[in-house]
N, C-alpha and C positions, 0 to 999 in steps of 0.2 A: 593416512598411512595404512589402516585398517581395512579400507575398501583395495587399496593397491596389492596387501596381499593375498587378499580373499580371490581378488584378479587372476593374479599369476598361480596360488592353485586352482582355480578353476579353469585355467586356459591348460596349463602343462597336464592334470586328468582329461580334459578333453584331446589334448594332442597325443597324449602316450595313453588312453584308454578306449578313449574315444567318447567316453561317458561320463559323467561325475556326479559325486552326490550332489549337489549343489545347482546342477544347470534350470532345472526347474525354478529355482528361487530367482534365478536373475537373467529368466528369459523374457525379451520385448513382449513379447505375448503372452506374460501371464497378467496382464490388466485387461478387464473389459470392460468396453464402455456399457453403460446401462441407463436408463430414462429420469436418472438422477443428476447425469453431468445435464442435461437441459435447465434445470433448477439450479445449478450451481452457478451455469454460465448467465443463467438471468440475475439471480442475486445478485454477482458480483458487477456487474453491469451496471444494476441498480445503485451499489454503493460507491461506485464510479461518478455516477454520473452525479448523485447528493454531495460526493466529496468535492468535484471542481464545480458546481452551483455555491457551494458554500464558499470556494475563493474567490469567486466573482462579486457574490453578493455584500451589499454595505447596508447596514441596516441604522448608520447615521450618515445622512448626506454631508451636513455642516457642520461646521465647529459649535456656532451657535445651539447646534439641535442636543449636545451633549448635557447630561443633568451632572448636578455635583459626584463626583468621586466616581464619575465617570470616565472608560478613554475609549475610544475606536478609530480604526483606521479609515482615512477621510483623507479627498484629495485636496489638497493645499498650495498654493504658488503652482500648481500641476503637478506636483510630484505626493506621492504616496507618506502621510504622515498621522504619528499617534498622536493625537493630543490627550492630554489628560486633565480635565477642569475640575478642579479644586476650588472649593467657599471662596475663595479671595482671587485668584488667577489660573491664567490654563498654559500648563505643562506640555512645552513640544519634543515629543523622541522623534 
């Protein structure tokens, strides 16, 4: 609601002044790009690309491969399952 009014004074100075104090603050053009969006847009890229590597990846194929008080997601009957092996038996979510 705060940027709505900030709005409409700065639109009604610009239409009945033609100028305002404010136009400066919230003109398209007062960002400029600099040799730092390259670094940023590589960063982020990078942590893009580690985040869906990390959803694909399974670092227990089988059930079998799980150690005690262990779970991970492992595919099962084909479908996507936790198990979780416990000393005595293994826990299916």
């Amino acid at each position: 609601m705060t940027g709505g009014v900030c709005a409409a004074q700065l639109l009604s100075d610009l239409i009945i002044d033609g100028n305002s104090l404010y136009s400066d603050l919230y003109k398209p053009m007062r960002f400029h790009s600099d040799p730092s969006i390259k670094h940023f847009l590589k960063e982020n890229v990078d942590v893009a690309k580690h985040l869906i590597g990390g959803k694909l990846k399974r670092d227990v194929e089988d059930i079998d491969d799980l150690e005690n008080g262990q779970g991970a997601v492992v595919k099962y009957k084909g479908k996507k399952s936790v198990p979780i092996k416990m000393k005595t038996e293994t826990f299916m979510l």
